[in-house]
N, CA, C and O atoms as a GROMACS GRO file, in nm:
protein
  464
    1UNK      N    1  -1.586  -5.900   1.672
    1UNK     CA    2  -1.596  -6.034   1.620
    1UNK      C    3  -1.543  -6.032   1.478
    1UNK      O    4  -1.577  -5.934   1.412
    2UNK      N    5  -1.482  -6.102   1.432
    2UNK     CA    6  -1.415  -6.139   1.321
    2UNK      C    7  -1.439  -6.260   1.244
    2UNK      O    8  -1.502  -6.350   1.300
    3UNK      N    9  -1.401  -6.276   1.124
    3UNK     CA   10  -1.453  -6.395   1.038
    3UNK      C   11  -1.315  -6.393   0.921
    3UNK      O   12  -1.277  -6.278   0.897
    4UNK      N   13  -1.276  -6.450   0.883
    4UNK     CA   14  -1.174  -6.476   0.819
    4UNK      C   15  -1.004  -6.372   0.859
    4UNK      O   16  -0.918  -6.340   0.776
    5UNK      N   17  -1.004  -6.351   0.966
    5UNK     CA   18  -0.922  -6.248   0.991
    5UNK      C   19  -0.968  -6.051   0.975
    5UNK      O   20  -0.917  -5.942   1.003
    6UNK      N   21  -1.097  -6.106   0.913
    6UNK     CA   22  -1.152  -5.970   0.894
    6UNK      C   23  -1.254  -5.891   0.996
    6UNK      O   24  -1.346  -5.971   1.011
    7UNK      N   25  -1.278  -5.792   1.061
    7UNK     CA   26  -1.396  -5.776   1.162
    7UNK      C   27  -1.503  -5.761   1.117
    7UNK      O   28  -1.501  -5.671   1.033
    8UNK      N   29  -1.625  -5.815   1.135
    8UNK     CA   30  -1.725  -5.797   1.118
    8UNK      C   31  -1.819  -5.717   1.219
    8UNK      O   32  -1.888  -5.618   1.194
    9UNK      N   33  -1.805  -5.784   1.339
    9UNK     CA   34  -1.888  -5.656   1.429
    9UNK      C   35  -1.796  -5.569   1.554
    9UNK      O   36  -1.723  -5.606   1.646
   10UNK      N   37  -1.841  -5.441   1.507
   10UNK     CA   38  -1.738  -5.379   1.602
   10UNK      C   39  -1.827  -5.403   1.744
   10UNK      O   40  -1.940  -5.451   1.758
   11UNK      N   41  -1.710  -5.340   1.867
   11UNK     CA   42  -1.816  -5.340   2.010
   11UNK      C   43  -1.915  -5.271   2.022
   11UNK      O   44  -1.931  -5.161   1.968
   12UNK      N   45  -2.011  -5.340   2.112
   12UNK     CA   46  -2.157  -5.308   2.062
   12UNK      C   47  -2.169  -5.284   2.240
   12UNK      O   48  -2.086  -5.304   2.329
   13UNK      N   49  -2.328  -5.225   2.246
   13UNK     CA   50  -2.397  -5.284   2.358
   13UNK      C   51  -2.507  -5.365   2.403
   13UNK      O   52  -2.612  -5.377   2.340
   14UNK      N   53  -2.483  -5.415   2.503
   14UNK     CA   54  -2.515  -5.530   2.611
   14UNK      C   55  -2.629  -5.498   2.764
   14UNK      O   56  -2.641  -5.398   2.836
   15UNK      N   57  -2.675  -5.587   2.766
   15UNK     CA   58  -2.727  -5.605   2.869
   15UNK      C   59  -2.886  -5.515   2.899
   15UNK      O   60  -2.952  -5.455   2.813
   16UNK      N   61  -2.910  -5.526   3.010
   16UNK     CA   62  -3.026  -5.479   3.053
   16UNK      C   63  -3.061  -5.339   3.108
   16UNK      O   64  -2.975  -5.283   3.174
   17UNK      N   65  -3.169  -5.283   3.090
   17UNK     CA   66  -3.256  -5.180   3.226
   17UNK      C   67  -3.375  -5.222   3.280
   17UNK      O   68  -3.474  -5.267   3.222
   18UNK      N   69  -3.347  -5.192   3.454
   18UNK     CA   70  -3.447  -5.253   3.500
   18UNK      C   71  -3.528  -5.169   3.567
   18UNK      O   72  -3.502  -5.049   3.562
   19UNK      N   73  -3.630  -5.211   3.633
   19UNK     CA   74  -3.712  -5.069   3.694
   19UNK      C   75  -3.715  -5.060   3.860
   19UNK      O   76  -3.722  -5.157   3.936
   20UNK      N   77  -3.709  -4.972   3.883
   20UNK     CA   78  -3.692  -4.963   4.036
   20UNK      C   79  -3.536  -5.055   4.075
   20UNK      O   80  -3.534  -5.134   4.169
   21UNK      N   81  -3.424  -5.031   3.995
   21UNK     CA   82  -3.251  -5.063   3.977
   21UNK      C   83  -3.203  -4.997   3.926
   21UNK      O   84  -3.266  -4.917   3.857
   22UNK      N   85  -3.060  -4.994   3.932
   22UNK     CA   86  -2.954  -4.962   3.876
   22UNK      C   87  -2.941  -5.051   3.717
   22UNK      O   88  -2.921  -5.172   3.717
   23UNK      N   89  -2.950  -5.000   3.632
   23UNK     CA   90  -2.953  -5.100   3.485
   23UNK      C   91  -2.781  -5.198   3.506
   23UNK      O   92  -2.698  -5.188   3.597
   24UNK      N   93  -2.782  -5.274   3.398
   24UNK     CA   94  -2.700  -5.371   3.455
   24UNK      C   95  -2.636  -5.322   3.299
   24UNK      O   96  -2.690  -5.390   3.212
   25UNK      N   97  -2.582  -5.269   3.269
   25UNK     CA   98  -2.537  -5.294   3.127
   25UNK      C   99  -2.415  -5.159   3.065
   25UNK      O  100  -2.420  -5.095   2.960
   26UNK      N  101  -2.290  -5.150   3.202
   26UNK     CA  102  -2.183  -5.070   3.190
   26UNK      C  103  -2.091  -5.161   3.281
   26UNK      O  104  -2.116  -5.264   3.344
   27UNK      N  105  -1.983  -5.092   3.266
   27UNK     CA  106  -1.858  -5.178   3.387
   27UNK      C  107  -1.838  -5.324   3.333
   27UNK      O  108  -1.757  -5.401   3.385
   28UNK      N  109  -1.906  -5.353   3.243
   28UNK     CA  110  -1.883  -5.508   3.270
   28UNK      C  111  -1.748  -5.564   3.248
   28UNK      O  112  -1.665  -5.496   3.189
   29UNK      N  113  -1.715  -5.698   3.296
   29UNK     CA  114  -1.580  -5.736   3.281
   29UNK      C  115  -1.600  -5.876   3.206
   29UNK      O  116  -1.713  -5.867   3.159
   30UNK      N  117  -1.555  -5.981   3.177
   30UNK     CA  118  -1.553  -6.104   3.111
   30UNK      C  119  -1.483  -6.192   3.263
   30UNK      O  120  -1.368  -6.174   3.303
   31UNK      N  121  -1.554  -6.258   3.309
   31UNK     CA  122  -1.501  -6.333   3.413
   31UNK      C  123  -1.451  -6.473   3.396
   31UNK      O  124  -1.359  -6.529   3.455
   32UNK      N  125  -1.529  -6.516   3.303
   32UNK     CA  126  -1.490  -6.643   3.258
   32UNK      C  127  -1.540  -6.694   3.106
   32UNK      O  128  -1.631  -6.622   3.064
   33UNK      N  129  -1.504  -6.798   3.018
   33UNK     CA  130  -1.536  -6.830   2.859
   33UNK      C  131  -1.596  -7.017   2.886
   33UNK      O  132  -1.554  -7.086   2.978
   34UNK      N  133  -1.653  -7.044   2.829
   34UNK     CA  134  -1.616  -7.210   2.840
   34UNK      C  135  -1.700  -7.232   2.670
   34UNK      O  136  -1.807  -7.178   2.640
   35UNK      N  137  -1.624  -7.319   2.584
   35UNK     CA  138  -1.697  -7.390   2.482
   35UNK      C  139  -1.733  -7.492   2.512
   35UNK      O  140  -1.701  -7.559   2.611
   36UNK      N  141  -1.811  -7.518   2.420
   36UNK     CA  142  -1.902  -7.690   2.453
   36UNK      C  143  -1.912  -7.700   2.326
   36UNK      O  144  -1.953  -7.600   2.267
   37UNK      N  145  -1.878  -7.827   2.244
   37UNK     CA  146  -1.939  -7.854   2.106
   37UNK      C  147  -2.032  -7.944   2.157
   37UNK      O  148  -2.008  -7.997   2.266
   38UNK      N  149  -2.158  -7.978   2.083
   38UNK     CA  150  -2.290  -8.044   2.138
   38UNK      C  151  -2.311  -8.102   1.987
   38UNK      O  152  -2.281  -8.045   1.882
   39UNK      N  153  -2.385  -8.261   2.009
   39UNK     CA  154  -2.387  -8.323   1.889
   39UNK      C  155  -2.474  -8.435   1.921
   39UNK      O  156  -2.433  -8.546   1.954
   40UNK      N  157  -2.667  -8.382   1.906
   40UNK     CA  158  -2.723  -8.504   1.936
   40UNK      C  159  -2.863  -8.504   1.800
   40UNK      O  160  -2.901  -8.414   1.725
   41UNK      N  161  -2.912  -8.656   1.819
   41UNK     CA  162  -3.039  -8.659   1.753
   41UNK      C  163  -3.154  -8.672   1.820
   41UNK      O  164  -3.161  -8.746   1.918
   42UNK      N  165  -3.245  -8.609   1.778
   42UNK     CA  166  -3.348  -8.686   1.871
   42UNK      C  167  -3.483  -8.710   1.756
   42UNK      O  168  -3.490  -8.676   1.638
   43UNK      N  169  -3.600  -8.795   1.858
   43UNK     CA  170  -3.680  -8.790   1.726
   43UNK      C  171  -3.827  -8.762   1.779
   43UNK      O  172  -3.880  -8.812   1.878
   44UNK      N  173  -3.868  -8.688   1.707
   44UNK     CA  174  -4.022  -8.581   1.707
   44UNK      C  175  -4.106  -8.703   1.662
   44UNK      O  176  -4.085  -8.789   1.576
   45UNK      N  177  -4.217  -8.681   1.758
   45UNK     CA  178  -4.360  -8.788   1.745
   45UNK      C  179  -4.427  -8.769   1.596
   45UNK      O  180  -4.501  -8.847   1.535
   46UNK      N  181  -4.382  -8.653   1.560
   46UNK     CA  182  -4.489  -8.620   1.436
   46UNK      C  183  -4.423  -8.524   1.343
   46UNK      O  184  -4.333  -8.452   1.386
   47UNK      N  185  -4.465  -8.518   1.208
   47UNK     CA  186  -4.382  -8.422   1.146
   47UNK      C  187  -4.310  -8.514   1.046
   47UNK      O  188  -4.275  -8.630   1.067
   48UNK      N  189  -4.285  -8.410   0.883
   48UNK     CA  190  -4.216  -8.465   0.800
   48UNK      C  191  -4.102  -8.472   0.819
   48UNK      O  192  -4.061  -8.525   0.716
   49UNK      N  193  -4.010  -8.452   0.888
   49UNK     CA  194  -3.885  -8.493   0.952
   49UNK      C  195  -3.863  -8.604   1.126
   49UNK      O  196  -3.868  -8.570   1.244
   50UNK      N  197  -3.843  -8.714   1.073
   50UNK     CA  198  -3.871  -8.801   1.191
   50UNK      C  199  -3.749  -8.739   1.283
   50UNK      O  200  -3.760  -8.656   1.374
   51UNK      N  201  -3.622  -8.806   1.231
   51UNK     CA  202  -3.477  -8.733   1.330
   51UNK      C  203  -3.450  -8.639   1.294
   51UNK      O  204  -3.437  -8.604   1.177
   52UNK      N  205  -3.429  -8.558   1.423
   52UNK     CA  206  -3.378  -8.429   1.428
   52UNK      C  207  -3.234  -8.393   1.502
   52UNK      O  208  -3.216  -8.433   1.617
   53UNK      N  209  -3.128  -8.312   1.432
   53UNK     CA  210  -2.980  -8.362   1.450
   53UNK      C  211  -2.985  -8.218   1.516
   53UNK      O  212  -3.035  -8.125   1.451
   54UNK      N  213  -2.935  -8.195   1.647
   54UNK     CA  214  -2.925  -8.036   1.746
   54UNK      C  215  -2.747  -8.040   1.719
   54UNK      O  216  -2.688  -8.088   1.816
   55UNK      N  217  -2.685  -8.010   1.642
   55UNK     CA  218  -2.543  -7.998   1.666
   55UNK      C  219  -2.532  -7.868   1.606
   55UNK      O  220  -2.581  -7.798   1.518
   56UNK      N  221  -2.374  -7.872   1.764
   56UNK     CA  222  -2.369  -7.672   1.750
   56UNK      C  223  -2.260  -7.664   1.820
   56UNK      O  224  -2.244  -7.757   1.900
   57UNK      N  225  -2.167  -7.571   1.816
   57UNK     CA  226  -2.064  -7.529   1.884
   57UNK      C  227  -2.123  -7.414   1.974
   57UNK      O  228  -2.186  -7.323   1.919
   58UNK      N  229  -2.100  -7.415   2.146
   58UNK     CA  230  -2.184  -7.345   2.200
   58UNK      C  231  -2.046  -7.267   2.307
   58UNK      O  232  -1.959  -7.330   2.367
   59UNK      N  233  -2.061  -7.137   2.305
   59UNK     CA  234  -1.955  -6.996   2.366
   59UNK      C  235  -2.039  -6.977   2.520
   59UNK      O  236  -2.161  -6.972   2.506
   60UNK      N  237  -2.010  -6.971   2.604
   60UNK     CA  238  -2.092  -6.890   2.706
   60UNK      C  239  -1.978  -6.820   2.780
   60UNK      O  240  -1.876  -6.872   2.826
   61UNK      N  241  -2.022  -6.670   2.784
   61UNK     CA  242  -1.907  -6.603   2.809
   61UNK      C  243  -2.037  -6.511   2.976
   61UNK      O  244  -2.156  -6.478   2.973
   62UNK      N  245  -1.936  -6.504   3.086
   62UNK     CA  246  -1.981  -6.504   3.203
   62UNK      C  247  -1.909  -6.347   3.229
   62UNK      O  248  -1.786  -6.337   3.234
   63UNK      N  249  -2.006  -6.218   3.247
   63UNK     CA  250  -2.006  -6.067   3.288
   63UNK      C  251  -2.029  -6.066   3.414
   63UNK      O  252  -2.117  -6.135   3.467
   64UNK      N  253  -1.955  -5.990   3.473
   64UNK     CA  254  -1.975  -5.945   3.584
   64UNK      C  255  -1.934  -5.792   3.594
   64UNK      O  256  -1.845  -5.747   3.522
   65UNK      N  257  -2.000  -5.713   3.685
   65UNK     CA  258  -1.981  -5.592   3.682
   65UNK      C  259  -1.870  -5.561   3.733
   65UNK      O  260  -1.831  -5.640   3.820
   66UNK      N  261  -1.811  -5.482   3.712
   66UNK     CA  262  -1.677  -5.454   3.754
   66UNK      C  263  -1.682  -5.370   3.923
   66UNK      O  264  -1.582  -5.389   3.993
   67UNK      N  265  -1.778  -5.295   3.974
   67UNK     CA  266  -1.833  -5.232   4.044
   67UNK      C  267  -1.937  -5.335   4.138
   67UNK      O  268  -1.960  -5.456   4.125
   68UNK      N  269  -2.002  -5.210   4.264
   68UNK     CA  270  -2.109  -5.265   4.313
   68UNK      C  271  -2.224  -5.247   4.245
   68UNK      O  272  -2.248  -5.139   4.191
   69UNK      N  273  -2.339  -5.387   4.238
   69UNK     CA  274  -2.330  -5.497   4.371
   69UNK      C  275  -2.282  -5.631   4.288
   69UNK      O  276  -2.302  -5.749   4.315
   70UNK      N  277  -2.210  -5.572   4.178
   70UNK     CA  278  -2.136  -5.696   4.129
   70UNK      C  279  -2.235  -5.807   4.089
   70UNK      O  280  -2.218  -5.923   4.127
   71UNK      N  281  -2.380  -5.756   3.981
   71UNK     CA  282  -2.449  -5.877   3.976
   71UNK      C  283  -2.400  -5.931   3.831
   71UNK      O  284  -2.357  -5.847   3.751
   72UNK      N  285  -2.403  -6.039   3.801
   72UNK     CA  286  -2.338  -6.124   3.728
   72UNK      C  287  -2.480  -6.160   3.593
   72UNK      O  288  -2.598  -6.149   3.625
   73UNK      N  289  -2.438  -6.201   3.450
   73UNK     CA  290  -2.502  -6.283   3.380
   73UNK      C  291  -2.400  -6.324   3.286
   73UNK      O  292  -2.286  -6.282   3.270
   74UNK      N  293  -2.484  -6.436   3.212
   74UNK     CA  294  -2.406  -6.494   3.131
   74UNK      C  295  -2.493  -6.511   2.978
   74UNK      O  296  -2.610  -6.538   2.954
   75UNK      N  297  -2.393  -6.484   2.903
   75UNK     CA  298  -2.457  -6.447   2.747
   75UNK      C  299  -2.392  -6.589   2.661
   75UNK      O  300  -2.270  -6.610   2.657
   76UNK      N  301  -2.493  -6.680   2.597
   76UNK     CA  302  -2.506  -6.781   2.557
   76UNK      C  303  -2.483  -6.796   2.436
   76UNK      O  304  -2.566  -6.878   2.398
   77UNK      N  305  -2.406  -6.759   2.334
   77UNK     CA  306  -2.390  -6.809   2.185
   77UNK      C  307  -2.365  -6.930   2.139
   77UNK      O  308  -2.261  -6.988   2.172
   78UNK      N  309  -2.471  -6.998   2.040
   78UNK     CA  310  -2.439  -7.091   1.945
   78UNK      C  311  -2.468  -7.130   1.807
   78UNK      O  312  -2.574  -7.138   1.745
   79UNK      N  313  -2.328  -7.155   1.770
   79UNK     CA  314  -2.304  -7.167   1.620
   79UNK      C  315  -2.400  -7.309   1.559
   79UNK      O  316  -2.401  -7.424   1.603
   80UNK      N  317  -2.457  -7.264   1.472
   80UNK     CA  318  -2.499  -7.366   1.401
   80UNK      C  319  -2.408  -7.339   1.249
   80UNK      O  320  -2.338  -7.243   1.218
   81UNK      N  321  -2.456  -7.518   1.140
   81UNK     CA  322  -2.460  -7.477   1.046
   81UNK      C  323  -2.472  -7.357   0.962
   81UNK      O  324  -2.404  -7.283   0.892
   82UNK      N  325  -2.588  -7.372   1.003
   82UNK     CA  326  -2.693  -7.266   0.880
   82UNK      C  327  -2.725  -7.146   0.975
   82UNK      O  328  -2.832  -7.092   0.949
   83UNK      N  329  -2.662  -7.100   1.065
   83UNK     CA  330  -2.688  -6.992   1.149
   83UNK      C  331  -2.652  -6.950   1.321
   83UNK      O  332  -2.639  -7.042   1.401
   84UNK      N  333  -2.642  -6.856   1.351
   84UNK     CA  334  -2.652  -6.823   1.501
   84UNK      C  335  -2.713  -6.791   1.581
   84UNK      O  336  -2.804  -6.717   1.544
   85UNK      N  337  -2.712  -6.813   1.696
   85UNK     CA  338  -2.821  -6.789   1.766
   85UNK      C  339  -2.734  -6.723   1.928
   85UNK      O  340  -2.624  -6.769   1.958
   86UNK      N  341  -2.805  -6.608   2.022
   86UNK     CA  342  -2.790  -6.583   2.137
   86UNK      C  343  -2.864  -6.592   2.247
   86UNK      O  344  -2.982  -6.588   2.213
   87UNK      N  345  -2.855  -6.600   2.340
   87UNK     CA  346  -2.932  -6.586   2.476
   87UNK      C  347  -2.870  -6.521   2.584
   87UNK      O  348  -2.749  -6.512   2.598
   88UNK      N  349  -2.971  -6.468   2.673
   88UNK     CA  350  -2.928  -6.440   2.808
   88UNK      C  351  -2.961  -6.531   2.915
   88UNK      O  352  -3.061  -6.600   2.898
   89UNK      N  353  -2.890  -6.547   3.035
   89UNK     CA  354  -2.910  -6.621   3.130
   89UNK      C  355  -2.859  -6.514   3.253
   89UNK      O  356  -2.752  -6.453   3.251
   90UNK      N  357  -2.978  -6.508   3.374
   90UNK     CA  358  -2.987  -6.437   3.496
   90UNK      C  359  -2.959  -6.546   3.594
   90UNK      O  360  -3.055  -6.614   3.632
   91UNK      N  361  -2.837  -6.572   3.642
   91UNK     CA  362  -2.864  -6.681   3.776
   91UNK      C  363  -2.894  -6.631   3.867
   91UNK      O  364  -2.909  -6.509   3.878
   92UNK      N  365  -2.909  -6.704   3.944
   92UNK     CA  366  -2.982  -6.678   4.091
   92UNK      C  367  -2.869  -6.568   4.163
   92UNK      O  368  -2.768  -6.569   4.092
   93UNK      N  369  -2.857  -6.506   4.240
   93UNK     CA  370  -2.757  -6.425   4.337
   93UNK      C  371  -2.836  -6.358   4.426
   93UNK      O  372  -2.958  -6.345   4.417
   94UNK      N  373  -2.742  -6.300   4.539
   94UNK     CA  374  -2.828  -6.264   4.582
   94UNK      C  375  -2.843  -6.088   4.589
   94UNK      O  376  -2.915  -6.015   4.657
   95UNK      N  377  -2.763  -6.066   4.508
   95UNK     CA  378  -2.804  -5.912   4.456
   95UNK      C  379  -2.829  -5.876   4.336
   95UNK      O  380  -2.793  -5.781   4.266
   96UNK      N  381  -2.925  -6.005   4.318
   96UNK     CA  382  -3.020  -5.970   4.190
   96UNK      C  383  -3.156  -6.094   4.180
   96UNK      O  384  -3.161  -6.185   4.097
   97UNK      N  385  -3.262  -6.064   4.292
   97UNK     CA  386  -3.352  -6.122   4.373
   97UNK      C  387  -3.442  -6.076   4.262
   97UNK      O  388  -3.427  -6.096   4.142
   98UNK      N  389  -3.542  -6.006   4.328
   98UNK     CA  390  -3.641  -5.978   4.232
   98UNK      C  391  -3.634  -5.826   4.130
   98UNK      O  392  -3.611  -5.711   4.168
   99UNK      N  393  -3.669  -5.882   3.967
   99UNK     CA  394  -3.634  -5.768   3.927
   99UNK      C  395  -3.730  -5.784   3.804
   99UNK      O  396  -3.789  -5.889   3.782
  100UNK      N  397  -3.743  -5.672   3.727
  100UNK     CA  398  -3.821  -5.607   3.638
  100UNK      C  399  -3.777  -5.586   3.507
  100UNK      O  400  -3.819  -5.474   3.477
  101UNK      N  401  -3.723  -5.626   3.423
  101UNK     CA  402  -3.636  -5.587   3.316
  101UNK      C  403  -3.756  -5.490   3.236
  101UNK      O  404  -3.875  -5.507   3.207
  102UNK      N  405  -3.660  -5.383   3.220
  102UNK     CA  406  -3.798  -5.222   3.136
  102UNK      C  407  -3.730  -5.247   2.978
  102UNK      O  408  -3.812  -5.237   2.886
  103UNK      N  409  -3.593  -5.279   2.941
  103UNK     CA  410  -3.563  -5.272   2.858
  103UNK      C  411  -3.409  -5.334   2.799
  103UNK      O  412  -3.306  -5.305   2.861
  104UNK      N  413  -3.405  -5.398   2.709
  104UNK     CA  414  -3.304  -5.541   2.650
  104UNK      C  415  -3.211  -5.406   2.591
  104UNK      O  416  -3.270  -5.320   2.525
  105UNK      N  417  -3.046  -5.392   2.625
  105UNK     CA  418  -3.051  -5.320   2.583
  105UNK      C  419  -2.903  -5.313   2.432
  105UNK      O  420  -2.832  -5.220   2.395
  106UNK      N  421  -2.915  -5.464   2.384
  106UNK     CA  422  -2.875  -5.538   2.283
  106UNK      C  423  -2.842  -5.467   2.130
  106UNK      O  424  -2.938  -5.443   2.056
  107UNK      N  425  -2.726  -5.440   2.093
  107UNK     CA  426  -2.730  -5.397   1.957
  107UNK      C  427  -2.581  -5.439   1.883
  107UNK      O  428  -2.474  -5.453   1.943
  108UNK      N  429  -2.595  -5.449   1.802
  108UNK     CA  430  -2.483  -5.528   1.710
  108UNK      C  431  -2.407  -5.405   1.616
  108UNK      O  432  -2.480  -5.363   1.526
  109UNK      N  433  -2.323  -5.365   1.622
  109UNK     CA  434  -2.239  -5.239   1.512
  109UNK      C  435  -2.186  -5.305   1.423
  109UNK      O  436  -2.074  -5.344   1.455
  110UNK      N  437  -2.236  -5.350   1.276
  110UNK     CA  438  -2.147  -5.426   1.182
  110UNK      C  439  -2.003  -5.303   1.111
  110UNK      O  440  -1.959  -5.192   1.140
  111UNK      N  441  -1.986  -5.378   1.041
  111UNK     CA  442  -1.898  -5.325   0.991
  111UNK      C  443  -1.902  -5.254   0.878
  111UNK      O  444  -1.822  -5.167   0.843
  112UNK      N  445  -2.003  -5.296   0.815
  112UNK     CA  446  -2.054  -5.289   0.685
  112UNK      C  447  -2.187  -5.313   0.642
  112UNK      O  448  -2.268  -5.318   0.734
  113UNK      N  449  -2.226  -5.328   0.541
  113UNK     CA  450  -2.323  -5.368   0.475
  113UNK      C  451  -2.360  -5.512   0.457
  113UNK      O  452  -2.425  -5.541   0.357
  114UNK      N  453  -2.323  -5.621   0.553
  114UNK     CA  454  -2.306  -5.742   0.516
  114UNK      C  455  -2.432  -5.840   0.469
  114UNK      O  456  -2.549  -5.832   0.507
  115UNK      N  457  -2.390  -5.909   0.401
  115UNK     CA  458  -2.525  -5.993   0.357
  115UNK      C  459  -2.544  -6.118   0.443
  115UNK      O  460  -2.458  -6.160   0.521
  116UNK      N  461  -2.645  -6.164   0.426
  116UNK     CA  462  -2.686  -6.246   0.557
  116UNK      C  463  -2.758  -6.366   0.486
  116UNK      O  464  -2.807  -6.457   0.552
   0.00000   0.00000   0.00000
């Protein structure tokens, strides 16, 4: 990932271990990208802020294993203002029914010392 032409995080790792599975978090491939910019208000019953503005530029980039049984997720980034945020998403398939996650197995390699 990069930020002014410069890299900030080198490749990292991803994904899950599960128990009584094969961990899900090698082989992977990028199957598909889609952006969404999102831009709404809404307003909270209570609280010193009546409207509340959710706008964000939102990445969801769709893994699939390159291998068997080919189970799929999709990793959710969105840009805010004042910050970022990620998620995971497990869809339904059917070679990945019931499962156990033992351990997230998520880490970021900066580049540097960066301030935040």
């Amino acid at each position: 990932m990069s930020h002014d032409r410069a890299d900030v995080i080198r490749p990292s790792r991803l994904g899950f271990a599960f128990k009584n599975a094969k961990s899900l978090d090698q082989g992977l491939i990028v199957e598909g990208t889609r952006k969404v910019p999102f831009d709404e208000t809404w307003t909270q019953p209570w609280g010193e802020v009546k409207d509340i503005r959710n706008h964000h530029n939102e990445l969801r980039v769709i893994l699939v294993e390159a291998g068997e049984p080919r189970r799929r997720f999709h990793v959710v980034f969105r840009a805010y203002d004042d910050g970022v945020g990620f998620r995971y998403e497990l869809p339904e398939q059917p070679n990945l029914t019931r499962f156990q996650i033992m351990d997230e197995e998520t880490e970021f390699v900066m580049t540097a010392s960066h301030r935040a």
